[in-house]
KETIMI-85989 format. One record per residue (C-alpha): residue in three letters; x, y, z. Coordinates in steps of 0.05 Angstrom, whole numbers, plus 5000, padded with zeros to 4 digits. Each point is the difference from the previous one (the first is absolute). Layout:
AlaXYZ/...
***
This chain:
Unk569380225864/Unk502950144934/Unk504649454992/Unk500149654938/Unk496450604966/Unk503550274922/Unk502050705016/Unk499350254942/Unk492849764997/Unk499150415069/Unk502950544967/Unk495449974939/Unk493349935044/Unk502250555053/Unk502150534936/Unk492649754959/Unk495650195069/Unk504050735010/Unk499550094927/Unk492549805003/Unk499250465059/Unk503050604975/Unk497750014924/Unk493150125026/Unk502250715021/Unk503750224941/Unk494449754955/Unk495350435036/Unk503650715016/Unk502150004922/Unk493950044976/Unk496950405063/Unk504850544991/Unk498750074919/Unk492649965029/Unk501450685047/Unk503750344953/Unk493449954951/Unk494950115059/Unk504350675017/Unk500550234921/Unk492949954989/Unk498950315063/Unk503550684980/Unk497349844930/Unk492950035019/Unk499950235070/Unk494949465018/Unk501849865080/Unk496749364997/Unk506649804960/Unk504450295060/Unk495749615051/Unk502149364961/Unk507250194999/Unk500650135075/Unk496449325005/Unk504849564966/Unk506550515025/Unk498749675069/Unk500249384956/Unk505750104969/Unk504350215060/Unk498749255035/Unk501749644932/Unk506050444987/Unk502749825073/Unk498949285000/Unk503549924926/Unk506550335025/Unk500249575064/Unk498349324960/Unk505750154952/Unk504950135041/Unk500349325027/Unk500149744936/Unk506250354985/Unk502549815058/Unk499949194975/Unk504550154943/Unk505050055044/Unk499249465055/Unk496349434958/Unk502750164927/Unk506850345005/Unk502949614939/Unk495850174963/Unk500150755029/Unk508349964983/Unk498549694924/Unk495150564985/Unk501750535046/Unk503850394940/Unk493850094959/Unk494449975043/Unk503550355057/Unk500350664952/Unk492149914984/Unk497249935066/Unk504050665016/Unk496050364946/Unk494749785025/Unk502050305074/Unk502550644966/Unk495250194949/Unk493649755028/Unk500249855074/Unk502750605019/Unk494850434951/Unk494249595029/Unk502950165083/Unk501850774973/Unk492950084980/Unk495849605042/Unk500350465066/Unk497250454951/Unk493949704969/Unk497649695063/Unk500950715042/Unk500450584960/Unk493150044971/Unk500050655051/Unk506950265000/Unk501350064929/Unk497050244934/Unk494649554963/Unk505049914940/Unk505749805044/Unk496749465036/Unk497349714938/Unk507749994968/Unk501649625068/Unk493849534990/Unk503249874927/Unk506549935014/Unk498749485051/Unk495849614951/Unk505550084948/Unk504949735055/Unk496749325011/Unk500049934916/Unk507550085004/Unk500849585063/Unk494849424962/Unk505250184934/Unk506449855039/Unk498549335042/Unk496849724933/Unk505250094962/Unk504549725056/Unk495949414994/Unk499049994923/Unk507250034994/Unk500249295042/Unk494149734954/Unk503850104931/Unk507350265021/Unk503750494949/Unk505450484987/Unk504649655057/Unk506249564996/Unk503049525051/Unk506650065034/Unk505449555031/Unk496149965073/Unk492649794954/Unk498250755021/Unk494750334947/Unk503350634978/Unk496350624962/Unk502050054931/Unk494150364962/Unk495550445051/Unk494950064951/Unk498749184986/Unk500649985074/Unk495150505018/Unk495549904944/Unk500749164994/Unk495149704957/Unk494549765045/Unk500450755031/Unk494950414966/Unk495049424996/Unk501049885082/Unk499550715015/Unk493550144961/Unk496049405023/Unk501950125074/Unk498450734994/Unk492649884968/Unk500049425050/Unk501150525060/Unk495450504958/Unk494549455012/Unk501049815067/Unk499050675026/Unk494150084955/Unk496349365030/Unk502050195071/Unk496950694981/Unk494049764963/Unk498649505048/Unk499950515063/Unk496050424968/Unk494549494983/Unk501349785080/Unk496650695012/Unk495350044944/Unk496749445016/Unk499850405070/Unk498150694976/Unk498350104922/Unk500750694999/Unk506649985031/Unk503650544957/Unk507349725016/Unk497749244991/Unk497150184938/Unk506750314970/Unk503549505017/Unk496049474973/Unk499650294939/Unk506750194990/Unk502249255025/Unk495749654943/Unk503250484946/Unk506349825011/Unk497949285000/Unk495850064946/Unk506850384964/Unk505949615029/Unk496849295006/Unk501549864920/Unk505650364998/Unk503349585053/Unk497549424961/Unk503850194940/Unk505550215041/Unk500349315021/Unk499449654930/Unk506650454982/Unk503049785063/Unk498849304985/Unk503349984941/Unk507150345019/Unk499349485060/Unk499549444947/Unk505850214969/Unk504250095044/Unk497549515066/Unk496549524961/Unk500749455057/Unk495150515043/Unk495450104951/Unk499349174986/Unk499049955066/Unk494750535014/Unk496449704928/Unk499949265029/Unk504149744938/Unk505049445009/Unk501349894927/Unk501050434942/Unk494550084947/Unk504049674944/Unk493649704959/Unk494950385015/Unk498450815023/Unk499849905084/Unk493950035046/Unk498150565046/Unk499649595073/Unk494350305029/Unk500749635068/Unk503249315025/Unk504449705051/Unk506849964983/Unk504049465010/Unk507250254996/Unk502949315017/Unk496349644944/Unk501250574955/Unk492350134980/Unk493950345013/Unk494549595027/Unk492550034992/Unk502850634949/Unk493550554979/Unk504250214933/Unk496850454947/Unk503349794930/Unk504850474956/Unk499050555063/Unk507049935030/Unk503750074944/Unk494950624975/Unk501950345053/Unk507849935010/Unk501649994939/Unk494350414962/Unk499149384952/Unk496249404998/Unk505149494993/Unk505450395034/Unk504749535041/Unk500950095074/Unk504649585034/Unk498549475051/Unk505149935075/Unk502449364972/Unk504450394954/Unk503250375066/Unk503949495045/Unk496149845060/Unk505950275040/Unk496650734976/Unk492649905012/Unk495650495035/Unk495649725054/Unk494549884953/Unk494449915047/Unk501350745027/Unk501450354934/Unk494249674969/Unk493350135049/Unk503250785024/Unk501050184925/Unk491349694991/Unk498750375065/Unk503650664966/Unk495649954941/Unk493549945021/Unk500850525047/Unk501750484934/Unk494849754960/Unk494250115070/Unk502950694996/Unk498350154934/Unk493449655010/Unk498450515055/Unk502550624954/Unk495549744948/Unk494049925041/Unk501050645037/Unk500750334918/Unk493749694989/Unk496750245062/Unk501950724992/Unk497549934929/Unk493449845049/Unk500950615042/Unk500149465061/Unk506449975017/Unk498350245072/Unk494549605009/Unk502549364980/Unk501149585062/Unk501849364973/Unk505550404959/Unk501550335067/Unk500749415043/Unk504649624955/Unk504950644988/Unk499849835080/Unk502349344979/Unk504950194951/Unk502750465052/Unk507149645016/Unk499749554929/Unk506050524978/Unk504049745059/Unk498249324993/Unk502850034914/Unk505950435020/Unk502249395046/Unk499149504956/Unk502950364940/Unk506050035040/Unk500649355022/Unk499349724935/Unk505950574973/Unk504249755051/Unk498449265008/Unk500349964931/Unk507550265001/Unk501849365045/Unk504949685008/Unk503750724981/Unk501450655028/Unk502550254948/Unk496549614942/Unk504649514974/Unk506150265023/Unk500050025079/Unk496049435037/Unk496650015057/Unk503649525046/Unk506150304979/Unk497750725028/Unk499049865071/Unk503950125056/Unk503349625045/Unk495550015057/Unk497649325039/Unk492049784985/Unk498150235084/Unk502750734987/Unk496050124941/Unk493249585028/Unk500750325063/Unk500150784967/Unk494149764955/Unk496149865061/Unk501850635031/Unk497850284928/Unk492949645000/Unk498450215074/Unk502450685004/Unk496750174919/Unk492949715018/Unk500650435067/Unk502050664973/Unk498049974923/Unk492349705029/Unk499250585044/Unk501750494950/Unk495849684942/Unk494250065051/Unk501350695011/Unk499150164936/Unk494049594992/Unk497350405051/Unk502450594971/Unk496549794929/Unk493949865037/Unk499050685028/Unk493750434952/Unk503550394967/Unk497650665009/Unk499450854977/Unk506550345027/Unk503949405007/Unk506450235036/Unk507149904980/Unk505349675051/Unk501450415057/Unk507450095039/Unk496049975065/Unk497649314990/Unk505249404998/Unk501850014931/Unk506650154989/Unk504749784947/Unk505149565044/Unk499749625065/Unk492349664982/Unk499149305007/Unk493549704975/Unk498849755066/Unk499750715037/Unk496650224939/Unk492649485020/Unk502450165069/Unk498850754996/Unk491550125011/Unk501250574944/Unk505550054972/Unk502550064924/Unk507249834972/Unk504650184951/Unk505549534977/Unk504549824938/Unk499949524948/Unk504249494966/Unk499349634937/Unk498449354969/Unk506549655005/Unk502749364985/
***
């Protein structure tokens, strides 16, 4: 069936759909735990229930997401051993190490805890449990801190040296760990998780607004979902100018390709491409909406700053254009709705309306999975961009597979696409079940008695179960 196919290309298309599959997760729980831990402080803070009602809520929530993230990673670990071993042997010596980290000092803190915050809100004290709650936020920051710098390190490599067998060996931890594109990555993903959860949150609590105004749980949550859009929105934005520059400096092929620009800006300060159709063969933009001087404003914070074009990159090391070019648009106006909705729901408060504005309600309904929909595409343009490498500029990516016949690796991606749709559908519909439910006064907490334990859950039995709830683990956004 498969005969004739490029395995690598297999490879490439069955590791993009896990990816895309699991990154959902981690970009959710991230932000949903930070989002307990703060619903559980300002409930011993103020002693308000309705703020323990909305924990218990989303603790269901959280539970589902943390279960399905841990199962969709593991598979993608899995790949770098039967689809990419060369490259697993030519980087095993630095990333190896990091992933472990990541195992040590945040996987295990997030499993130690976990039991704890989802079933100990009655068997220990009211100080303990909310420790637990923040160490198991902490955790997924460390886990989020580990994979990106794991794949930071393959964006703009450091502090290694080659040996005799072309293996990358460690020779400065610290450039390793702390590469340059590594503090840049890990802020915009975090505020991009931060905002994710915020529009899944707003959005279900508009859902039940619009439902029930005087819902007391809706209303905190829709509230506290449009400040932290109406707070993180710009900051993500100028977390992403910053972020665009290191990645001109040090990928400038990607960021050429996400601009639209095929030549360099020698005579004149370059065009902002608002929308087009590139033609990567011809080398040009056609029927090109450009705003003058814009481009180079931005990259380079000058007017006539030069930005180069993909004709100074052999063709050899071109991006997929087409990809890298409409994900990165799709990215950006997604960020820029956000703020739009932060700013209107500012303005609205200002109005003391807020909960009575159903147009404002309906599209944070709307906006609901935007944060899902940006974190995709931000990722596909980071690691689209990064083609034809694995390691940019050093490793390539036909030189990283393994040597495994096109049928093996079609035939497990088919298995993949079946079996994911199957068991990752029926748990996202459990949870939108879940998220559908009115929230309500005395909200309980997870119990032992009902089928949510910590191991031995698929999704599957979870929308099987009439009533049950589920706790699982999580795993993190990598690459």
């Amino acid at each position: 069936m498969f005969e004739g196919f490029d395995p690598v290309l297999l490879a490439r298309i069955q590791f993009a759909f896990t990816i895309s599959f699991h990154i959902i997760f981690p970009a959710f729980s991230i932000g949903l735990a930070s989002y307990l831990a703060v619903l559980e402080g300002l409930w011993l803070a103020t002693g308000k229930s309705v703020y323990h009602d909305v924990f218990n809520f989303w603790l269901k929530i959280f539970a589902i997401v943390f279960g399905m993230g841990v199962v969709s990673g593991i598979v993608m670990s899995y790949q770098f051993g039967t689809n990419w071993s060369v490259f697993s042997d030519k980087t095993g010596p630095i990333l190896g190490p990091l992933m472990g980290y990541e195992v040590l000092s945040a996987f295990f803190l997030e499993a130690g805890f976990l039991g704890v915050m989802l079933f100990g809100q009655k068997r220990v004290g009211k100080k303990l449990h909310f420790a637990a709650t923040v160490i198991v936020a902490l955790g997924t920051f460390m886990s989020a801190f580990w994979i990106l710098s794991v794949n930071s390190w393959m964006q703009t490599p450091a502090g290694y040296a080659i040996n005799a067998e072309g293996q990358f060996i460690p020779e400065d931890w610290w450039a390793i760990v702390f590469n340059p594109s590594f503090p840049y990555r890990l802020v915009h993903m975090l505020l991009a998780a931060y905002l994710t959860t915020a529009f899944v949150v707003g959005g279900v609590g508009a859902w039940h607004l619009l439902r029930d105004r005087q819902n007391a749980a809706a209303r905190v949550m829709f509230s506290m979902a449009l400040w932290m859009a109406t707070i993180v929105a710009p900051a993500q934005i100028v977390a992403g100018d910053f972020h665009g520059i290191n990645t001109l400096e040090y990928q400038p092929a990607k960021v050429a390709a996400m601009e639209g620009h095929f030549e360099t800006n020698t005579d004149e300060p370059m065009p902002l491409i608002l929308f087009g159709l590139p033609n990567q063969e011809e080398g040009r933009v056609d029927y090109a909406l450009k705003i003058p001087y814009l481009s180079s404003l931005i990259l380079t914070h000058t007017l006539d700053g030069e930005v180069k074009g993909l004709n100074e990159f052999p063709r050899a090391d071109w991006p997929n254009v087409d990809i890298v070019f409409w994900t990165f648009r799709i990215m950006v106006g997604i960020g820029f709705a956000m703020l739009g909705i932060g700013l209107w729901s500012l303005y609205l408060r200002w109005r003391s309306s807020i909960y009575t504005a159903s147009w404002l309600q309906r599209a944070a309904v709307a906006m609901g999975p935007a944060g899902f929909v940006a974190v995709l595409c931000g990722w596909i343009t980071t690691e689209v961009g990064r083609q034809p490498f694995t390691v940019y500029g050093l490793l390539r990516t036909s030189e990283s597979h393994s040597p495994i016949a096109a049928e093996a690796v079609g035939a497990s991606l088919i298995a993949f696409i079946v079996v994911y749709f199957l068991l990752f559908g029926a748990g996202t519909f459990y949870i939108m079940r879940l998220m559908g439910k009115t929230p309500r006064p005395g909200e309980d907490e997870p119990s032992r008695d009902e089928p949510t334990r910590t191991a031995g859950i698929t999704p599957a039995a979870m929308a099987l179960h009439p009533d049950g709830q589920v706790a699982g683990q999580i795993a993190s956004p990598a690459e």
